[in-house]
C-alpha positions in Angstrom: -24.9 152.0 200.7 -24.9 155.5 199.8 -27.6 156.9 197.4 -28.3 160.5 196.0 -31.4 162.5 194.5 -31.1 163.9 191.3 -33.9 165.3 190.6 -37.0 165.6 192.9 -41.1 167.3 192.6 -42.7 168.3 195.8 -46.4 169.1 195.4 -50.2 169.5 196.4 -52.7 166.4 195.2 -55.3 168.4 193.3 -53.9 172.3 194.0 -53.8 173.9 191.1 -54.2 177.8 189.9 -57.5 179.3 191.2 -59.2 176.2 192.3 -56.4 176.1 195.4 -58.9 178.9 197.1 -62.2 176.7 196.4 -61.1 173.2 197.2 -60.3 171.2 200.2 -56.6 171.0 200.4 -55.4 167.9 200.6 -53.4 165.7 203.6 -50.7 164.9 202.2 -47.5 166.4 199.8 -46.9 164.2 197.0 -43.0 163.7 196.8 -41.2 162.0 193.9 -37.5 162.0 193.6 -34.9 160.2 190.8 -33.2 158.0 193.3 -29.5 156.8 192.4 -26.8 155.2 193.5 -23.3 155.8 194.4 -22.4 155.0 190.6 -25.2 157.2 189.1 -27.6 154.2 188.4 -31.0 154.2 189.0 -32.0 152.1 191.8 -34.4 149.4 191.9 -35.5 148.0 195.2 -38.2 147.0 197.2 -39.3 148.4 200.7 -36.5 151.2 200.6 -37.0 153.2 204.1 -37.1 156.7 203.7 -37.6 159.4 206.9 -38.8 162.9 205.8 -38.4 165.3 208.2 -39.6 169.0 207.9 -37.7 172.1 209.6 -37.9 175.2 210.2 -33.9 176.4 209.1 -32.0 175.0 206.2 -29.2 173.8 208.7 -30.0 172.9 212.0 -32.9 174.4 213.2 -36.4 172.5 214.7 -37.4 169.3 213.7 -41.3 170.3 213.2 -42.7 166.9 211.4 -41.1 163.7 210.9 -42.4 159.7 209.5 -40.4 156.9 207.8 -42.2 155.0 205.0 -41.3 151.8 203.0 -41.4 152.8 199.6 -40.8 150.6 196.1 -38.9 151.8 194.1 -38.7 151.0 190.2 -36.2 152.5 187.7 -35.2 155.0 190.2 -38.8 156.4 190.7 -39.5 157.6 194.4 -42.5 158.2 195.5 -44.7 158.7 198.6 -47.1 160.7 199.8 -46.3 162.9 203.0 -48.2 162.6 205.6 -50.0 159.1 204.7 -47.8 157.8 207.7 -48.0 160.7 210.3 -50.7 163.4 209.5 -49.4 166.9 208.2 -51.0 169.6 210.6 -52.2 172.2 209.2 -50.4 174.9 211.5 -47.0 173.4 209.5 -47.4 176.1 206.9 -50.1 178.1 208.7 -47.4 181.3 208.3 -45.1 182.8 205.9 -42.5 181.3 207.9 -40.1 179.2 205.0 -40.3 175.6 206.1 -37.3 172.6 204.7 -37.5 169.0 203.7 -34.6 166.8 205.1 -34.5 163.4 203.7 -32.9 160.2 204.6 -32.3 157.1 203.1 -31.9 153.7 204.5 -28.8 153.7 207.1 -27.6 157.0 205.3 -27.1 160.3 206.9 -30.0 162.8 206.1 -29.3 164.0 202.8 -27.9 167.5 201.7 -28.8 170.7 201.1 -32.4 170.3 202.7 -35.2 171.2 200.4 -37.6 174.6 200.9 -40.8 174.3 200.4 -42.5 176.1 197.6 -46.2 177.2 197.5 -48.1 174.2 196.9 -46.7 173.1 200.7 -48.8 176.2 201.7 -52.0 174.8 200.1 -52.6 173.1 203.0 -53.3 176.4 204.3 -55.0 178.2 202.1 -55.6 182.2 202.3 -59.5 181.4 202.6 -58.9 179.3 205.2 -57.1 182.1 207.3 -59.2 184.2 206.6 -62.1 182.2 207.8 -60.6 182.6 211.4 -60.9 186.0 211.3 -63.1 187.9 209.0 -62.7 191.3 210.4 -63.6 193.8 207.8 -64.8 191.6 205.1 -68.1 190.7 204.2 -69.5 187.4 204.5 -72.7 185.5 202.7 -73.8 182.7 204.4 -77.4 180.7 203.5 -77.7 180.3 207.0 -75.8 180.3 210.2 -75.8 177.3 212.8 -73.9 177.1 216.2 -72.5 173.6 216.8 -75.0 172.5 214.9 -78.0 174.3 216.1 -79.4 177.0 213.6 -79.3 180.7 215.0 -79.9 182.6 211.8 -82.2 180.9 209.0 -81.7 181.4 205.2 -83.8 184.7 205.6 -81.7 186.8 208.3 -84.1 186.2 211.2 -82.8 185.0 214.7 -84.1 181.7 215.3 -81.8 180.3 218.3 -82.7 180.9 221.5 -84.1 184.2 223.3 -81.9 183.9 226.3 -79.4 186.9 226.8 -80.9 188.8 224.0 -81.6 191.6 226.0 -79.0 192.5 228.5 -79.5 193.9 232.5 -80.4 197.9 232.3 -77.7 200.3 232.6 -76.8 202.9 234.9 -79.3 206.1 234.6 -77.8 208.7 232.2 -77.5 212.3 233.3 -80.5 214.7 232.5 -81.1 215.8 229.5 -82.1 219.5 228.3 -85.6 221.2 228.9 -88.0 220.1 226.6 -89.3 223.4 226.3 -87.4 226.4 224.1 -86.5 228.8 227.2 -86.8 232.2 227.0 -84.3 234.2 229.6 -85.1 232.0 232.0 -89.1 232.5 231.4 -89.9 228.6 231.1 -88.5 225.8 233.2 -88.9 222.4 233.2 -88.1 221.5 237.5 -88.7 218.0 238.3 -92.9 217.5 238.1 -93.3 221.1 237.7 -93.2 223.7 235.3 -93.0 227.3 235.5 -94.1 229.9 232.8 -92.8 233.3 234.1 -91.2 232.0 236.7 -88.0 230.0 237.7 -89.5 228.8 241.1 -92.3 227.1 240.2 -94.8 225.8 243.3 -97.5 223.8 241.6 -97.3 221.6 239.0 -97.8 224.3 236.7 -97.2 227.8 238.2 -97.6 230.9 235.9 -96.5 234.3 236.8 -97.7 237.4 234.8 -97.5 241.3 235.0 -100.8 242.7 237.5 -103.0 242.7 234.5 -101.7 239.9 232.3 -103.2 236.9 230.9 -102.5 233.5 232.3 -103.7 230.6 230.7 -105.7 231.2 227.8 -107.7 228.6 225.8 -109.5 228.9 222.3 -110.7 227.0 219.8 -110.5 229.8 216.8 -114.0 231.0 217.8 -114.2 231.4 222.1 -111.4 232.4 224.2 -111.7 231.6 227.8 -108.4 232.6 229.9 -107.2 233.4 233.8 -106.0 237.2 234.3 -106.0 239.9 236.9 -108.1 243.0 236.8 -107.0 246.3 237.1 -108.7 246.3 240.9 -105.7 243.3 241.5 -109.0 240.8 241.2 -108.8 237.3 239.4 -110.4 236.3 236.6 -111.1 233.1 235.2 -113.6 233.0 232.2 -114.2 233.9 228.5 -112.6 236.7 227.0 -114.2 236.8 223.7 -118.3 237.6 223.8 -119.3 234.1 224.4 -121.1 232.3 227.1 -119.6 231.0 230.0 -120.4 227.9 232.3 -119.5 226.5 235.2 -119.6 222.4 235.5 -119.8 219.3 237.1 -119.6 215.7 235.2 -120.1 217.8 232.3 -123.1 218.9 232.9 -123.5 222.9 233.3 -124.4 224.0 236.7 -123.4 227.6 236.5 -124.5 229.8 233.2 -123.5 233.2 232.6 -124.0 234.9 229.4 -121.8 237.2 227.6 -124.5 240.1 229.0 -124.3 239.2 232.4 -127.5 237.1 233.3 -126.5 234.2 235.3 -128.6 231.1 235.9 -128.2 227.7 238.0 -128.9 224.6 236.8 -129.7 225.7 233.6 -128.4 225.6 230.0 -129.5 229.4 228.7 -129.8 232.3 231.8 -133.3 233.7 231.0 -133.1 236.7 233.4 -130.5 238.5 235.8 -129.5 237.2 239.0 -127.0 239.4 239.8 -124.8 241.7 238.8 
């Protein structure tokens, strides 16, 4: 028997207008059809085996999905749900790629021209769903964030899953950086463990190299100045430079005194008289 569709709806249970982006798309196409016969009457029949098959060329082409399902049909009413029989994957219409509907009835060869999908075939795949594999450059605003199952990031940003590989193994040692110091001509370095003032070769940890009567190291407080220098005589000095007393010490306790006029005492806090000149 031969049969022919003339009219026939292919849609999405529950996609409709903005809600297709908030909802979970549904398993199955809804597919109803006016079903006639070879005289143009609507048919009436019980258990009336139809095979959909999906492809991916209007002639031809890959068979992608097929299922046959018995189907009542009243007054020339077909209808059946695709995918109730064999489940609709939802990598069918997981590209822009145009996908057909080939349909046959009972012994009949599949019918002709094949039907393209429309949009609502593609709600089974909805944008947000593509974009939830890959969400590079947008933002995202979860409550929380779990890791089959086990929570990572609670409801207030804080890492909550496990410590393990947080911090990774050091890295390779960078090159060195720049002297700390602000060089003058070459007049501070910064060597490794040692610093030279005045000098580029520095022996000591700190080596300073002055003129035959400069000042080395010099220390105040805003009030007394004690520094190293040379005399004229090429001697060295080490002591106050302002008219203050100076001391010699061990554990902090003075052991040497010699006061700004030249009396020098041991042992004692204040030089009462002249030891030596």
């Amino acid at each position: 028997m031969k049969f022919q569709i003339l009219l026939s709806l292919l849609f999405a249970l529950g996609i409709s207008g903005t809600a297709m982006a908030r909802q979970s798309a549904p398993p199955v196409l809804q597919y109803q059809a006016r079903l006639l016969d070879t005289l143009g009457n609507p048919v009436t029949a019980s258990g009336v085996v139809v095979t959909f098959r999906v492809y991916d060329a209007p002639v031809g082409g890959n068979e992608l999905f097929a299922e046959t399902q018995s189907i009542d049909v009243v007054g020339g009413l077909l209808s059946a749900p695709i995918g109730s029989v064999q489940p609709l994957a939802t990598t069918l219409f997981s590209t822009s790629a145009n996908r057909w509907l080939g349909i046959t009835v009972g012994a009949d060869t599949e019918m002709t021209p094949r039907q393209r999908f429309g949009s609502s075939a593609y709600a089974l795949r909805a944008d947000t769903a593509r974009l939830a594999d890959d969400v590079t450059g947008m933002e995202i605003h979860p409550a929380s964030v779990s890791i089959g199952g086990v929570l990572v990031i609670d409801e207030n940003g804080n890492w909550v899953g496990s410590p393990t590989g947080l911090v990774g193994p050091m890295g390779d040692v960078g090159p060195t950086g720049a002297s700390p110091f602000d060089l003058d001509a070459g007049n501070a370095v910064f060597l490794t463990g040692k610093i030279g003032i005045g000098t580029s070769t520095p022996n000591g940890k700190l080596t300073v190299s002055t003129s035959a009567t400069g000042t080395g190291l010099e220390h105040t407080n805003g009030t007394t100045t004690m520094a190293s220098k040379f005399s004229a005589g090429g001697f060295g000095r080490f002591g106050t430079t302002s008219d203050h007393t100076f001391q010699v010490s061990t554990n902090d306790n003075p052991r040497i005194t010699v006061l700004s006029t030249g009396e020098v005492g041991f042992g004692l806090e204040h030089s009462r008289g002249q030891t030596t000149r």
